[in-house]
MIGU-259455 format. One record per residue (C-alpha): residue number from 0; x, y, z. Coordinates in steps of 0.5 Angstrom, whole numbers, plus 500, padded with zeros to 3 digits. Example, Ala and Ser with C-alpha at 12.3 -4.5 7.8 and 13.67 -1.06 7.14 Angstrom:
<recs>
(rec 0 (525 491 516))
(rec 1 (527 498 514))
</recs>
This chain:
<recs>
(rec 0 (490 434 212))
(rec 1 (486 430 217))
(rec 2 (489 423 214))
(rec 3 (496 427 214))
(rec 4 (495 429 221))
(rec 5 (493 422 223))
(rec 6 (499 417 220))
(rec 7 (503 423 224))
(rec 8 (500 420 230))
(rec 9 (500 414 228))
(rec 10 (508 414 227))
(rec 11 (509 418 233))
(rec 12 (506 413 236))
(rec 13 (510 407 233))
(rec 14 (516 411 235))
(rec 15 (514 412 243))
(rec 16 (511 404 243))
(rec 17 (519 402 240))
(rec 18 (516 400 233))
(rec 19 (523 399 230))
(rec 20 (524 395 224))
(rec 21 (528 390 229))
(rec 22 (521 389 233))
(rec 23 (517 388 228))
(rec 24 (520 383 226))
(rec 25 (521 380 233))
(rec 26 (513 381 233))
(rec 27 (513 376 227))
(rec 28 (518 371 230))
(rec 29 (514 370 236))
(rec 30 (508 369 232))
(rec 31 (511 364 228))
(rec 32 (511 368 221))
(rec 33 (516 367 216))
(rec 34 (517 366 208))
(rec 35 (514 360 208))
(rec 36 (507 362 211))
(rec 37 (507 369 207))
(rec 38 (508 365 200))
(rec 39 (501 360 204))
(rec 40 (497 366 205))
(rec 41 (499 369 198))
(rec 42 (495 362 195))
(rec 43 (489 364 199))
(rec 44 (489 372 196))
(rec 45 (484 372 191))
(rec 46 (479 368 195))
(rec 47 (480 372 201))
(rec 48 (479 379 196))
(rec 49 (473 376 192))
(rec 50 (469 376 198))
(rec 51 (472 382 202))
(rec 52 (465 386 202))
(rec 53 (462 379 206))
(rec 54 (468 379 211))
(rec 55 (468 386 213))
(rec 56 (460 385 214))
(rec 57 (462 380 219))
(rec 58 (467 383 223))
(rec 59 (462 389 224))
(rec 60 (455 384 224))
(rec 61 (459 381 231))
(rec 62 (460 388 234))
(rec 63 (452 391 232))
(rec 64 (450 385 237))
(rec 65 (455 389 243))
(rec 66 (452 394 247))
(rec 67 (459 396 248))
(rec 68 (460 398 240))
(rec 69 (455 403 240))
(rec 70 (459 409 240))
(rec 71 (463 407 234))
(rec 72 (457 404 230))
(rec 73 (453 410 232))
(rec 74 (458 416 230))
(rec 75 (457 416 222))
(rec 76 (463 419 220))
(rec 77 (468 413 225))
(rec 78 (463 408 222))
(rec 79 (465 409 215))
(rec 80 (472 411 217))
(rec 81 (472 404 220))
(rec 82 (469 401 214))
(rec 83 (474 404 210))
(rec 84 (480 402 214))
(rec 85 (477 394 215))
(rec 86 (477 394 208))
(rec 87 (485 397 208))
(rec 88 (486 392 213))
(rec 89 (483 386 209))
(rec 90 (487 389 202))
(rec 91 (494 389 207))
(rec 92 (492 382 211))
(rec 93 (493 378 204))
(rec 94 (499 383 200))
(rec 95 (504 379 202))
(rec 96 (508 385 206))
(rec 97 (508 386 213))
(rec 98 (513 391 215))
(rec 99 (513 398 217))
(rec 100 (507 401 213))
(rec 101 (503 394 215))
(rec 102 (504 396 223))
(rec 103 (502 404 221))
(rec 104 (496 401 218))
(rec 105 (494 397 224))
(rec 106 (496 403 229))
(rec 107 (491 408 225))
(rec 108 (486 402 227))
(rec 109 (487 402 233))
(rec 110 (487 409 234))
(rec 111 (481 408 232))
(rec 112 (478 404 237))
(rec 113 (481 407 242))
(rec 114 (478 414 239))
(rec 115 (470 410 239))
(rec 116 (471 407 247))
(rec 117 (472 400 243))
(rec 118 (474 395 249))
(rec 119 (480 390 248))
(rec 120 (475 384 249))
(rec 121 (470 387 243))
(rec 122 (475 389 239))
(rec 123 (478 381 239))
(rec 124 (472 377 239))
(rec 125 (469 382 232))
(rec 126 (476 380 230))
(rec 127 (476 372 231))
(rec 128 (468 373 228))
(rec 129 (472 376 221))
(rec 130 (478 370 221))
(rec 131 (473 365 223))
(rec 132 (469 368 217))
(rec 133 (475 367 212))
(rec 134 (477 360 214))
(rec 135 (470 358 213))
(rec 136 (471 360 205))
(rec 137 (478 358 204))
(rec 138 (475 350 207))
(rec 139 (469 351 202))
(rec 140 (474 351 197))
(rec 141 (479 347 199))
(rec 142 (479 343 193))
(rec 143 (484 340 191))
(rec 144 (488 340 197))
(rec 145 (485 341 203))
(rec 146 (491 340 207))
(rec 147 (494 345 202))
(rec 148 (488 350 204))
(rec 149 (488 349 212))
(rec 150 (495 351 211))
(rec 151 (494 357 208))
(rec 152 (489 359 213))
(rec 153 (494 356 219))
(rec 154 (499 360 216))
(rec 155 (493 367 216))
(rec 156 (492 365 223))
(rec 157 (499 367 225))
(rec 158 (498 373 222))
(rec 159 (492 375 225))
(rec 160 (496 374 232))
(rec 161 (501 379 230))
(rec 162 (495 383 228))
(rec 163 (491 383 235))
(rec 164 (498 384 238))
(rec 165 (499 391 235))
(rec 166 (492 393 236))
(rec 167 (491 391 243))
(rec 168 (498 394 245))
(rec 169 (495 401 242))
(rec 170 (489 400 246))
(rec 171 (491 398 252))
(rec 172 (498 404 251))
(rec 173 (491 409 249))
(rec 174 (488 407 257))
(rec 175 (494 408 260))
(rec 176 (496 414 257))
(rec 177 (488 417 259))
(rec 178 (490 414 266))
(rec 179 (496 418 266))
(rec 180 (492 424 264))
(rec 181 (487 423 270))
(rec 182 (493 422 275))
(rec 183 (496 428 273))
(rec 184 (490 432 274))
(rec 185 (488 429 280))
(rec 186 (496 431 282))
(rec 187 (494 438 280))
(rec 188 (488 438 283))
(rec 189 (490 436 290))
(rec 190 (497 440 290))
(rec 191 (495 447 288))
(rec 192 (500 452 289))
(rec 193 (497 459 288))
(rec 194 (499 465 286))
(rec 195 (496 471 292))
(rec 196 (500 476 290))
(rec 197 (507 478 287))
(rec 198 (513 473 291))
(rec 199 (508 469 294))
(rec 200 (504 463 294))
(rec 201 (499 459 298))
(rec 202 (499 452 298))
(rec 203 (492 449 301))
(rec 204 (493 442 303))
(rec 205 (487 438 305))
(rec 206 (485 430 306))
(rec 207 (489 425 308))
(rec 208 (497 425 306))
(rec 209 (502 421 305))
(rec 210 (508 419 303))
(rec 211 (507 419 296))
(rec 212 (502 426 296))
(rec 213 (507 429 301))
(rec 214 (512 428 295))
(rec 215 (508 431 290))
(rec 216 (506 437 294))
(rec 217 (514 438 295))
(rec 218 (515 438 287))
(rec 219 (509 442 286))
(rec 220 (511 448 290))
(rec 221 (519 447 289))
(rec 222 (517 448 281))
(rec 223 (512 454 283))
(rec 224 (517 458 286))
(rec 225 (522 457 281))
(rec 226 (517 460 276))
(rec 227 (514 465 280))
(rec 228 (520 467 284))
(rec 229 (516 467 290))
(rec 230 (520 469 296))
(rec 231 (515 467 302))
(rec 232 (509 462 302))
(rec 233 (504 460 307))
(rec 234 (502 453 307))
(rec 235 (496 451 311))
(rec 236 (494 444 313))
(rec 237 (487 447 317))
(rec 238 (484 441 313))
(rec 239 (489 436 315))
(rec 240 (486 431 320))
(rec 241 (493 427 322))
(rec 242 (501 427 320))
(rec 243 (505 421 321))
(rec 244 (512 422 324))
(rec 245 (514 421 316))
(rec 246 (510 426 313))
(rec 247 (512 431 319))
(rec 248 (519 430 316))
(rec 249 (518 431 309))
(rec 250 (514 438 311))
(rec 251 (520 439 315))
(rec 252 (525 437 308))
(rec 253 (521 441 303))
(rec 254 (521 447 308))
(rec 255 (528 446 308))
(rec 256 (529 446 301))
(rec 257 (524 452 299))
(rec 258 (530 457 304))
(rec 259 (535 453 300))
(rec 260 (531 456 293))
(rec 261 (531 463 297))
(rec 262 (523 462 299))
(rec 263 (521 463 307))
(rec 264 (515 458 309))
(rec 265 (510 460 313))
(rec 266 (506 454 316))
(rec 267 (499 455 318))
(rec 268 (493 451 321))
(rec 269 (496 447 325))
(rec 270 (490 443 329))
(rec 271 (490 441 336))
(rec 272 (491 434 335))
(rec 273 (496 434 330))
(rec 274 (500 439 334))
(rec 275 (499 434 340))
(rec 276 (501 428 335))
(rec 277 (508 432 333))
(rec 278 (510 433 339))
(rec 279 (508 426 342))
(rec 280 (512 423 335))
(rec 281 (518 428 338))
(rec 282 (519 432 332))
(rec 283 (524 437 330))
(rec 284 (520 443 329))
(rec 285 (525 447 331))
(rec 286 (526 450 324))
(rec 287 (518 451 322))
(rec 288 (515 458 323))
(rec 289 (507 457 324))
(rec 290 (502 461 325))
(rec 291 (496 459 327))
(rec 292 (491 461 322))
(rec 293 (491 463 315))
(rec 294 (489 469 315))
(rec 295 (494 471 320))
(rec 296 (499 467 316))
(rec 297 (498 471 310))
(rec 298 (499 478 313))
(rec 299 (505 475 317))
(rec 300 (507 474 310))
(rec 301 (506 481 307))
(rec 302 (508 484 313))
(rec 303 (515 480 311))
(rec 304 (514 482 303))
(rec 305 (515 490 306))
(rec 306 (507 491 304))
(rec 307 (502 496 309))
(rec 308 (497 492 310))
(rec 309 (492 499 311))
(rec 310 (495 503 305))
(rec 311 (497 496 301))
(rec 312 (505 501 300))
(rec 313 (511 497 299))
(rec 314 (515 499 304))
(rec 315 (522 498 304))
(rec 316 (524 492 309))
(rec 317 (531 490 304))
(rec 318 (527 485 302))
(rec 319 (525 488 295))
(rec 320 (532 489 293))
(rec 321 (532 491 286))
(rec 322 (527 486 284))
</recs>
């Protein structure tokens, strides 16, 4: 069941890389990979296979010198996963067959990399060790033709490239799609839209806001008032030190936009100096409805979503129209 679950993951992942038969086949033209160097490295097969236990050893004797494998080394079951898959790795790097199936093998290892923290550059120099280490063997027995040999091996140099590009790619995506994940809770967490009752929402805004940030609060709350069919919200900037003229407008445009998706906007907050700064800027503020803290905010919005304060009794202002 796991290995099925992970060659899903390794054929989803060739799929979102663009893994094709056509780019495959273009990873083997920029290496320089053709017929010629398949049929050089089939000559080197059972040379490499009668030692493959050696060649193994060297790629994991290099990492055991590095600090950094430490958590592959030091995790039993990826250690003997990785083994395994090395060995898998040495059997496919001399078959003869480099197509789609050899690409699903290296993604799974490369995977696994990524699962054990494994960086790029530790990755490559155990690499080169293993390489190095079969380049060794194959001079050693050079004999007839040692110029036959070097080609050979020249020939399984190539391969190793096309190798290290697929497993450098799958790290390197693995990172960015981490990176990814972090700047998206980090979205989250500095664009949060609350739910304080039914129909409205509190949208907190603290720190430093700019372009981008005032972008982002306005997906994050346009999206909650669609999902929560929020018919008020107060939005209170008491945490924001300065707004620029840019930023002012883009509040202004999300207001704007929040009346159009049938959501009133109620901003509170607004300090001494920022109000000082709106009005210096000269901005428009003609179509903003403030309060100036946040409790006051909250009741004025119940106060206009028909609730008593005193009862918490919906009254009937016809802004609950049959819903």
């Amino acid at each position: 069941m796991a290995d099925q679950v992970e060659q899903r993951e390794s054929l989803a992942l060739m799929h979102h890389m663009g893994l094709n038969g056509g780019a495959i086949e273009r990873r083997k033209q920029v290496v320089g990979l053709g017929p010629a160097d398949i049929a050089r490295i089939a000559t080197i097969k059972d040379l490499v296979l009668r030692r493959i236990d050696e060649h193994c050893a060297a790629f994991f004797d290099h990492l055991s010198a590095l600090e950094e494998a430490r958590p592959l080394l030091e995790n039993r079951a990826l250690f003997e996963k990785a083994k395994r898959l090395k060995l898998d790795h040495l059997r496919e790097l001399v078959s003869g067959d480099y197509g789609a199936k050899y690409v699903e093998q290296r993604i799974e290892l490369g995977l696994l990399y990524s699962a054990a923290g494994l960086d790029t550059r530790v990755f490559l120099g155990a690499f080169q060790n293993l390489i190095k280490h079969i380049g060794m063997q194959v001079m050693q027995h050079a004999e007839p033709s040692p110029a036959a040999a070097f080609d050979a091996f020249m020939s399984l140099q190539k391969l190793a490239s096309f190798d290290i590009g697929l497993i450098s790619d799958v790290l390197v995506w693995q990172r960015e799609r981490v990176i990814r994940q972090q700047q998206e809770a980090i979205r989250e967490l500095s664009t949060p839209v609350l739910q304080l009752r039914d129909r409205l929402l509190l949208l907190p805004i603290i720190g430093v806001i700019d372009t981008h940030r005032a972008r982002l609060i306005t997906e994050s709350l346009l999206e909650a008032i669609r999902a929560n069919r929020a018919r008020m919200v107060v939005m209170d900037i008491t945490g924001v030190a300065t707004i620029d003229s840019r930023v002012a407008n883009h509040i202004l445009q999300t207001v704007t936009a929040a009346r159009l998706m049938g959501a009133k906007v109620i901003v509170t907050g607004i300090s001494a100096p920022v109000a000082q700064s709106l009005v210096s800027l000269g901005i428009e503020l003609n179509g903003l409805d403030t309060v100036s803290d946040l409790q006051g905010g909250i009741e004025f919005a119940e106060r206009n979503l028909g609730y008593r304060l005193s009862q918490g009794e919906p009254i009937d202002t016809g802004l609950n129209g049959g819903n």
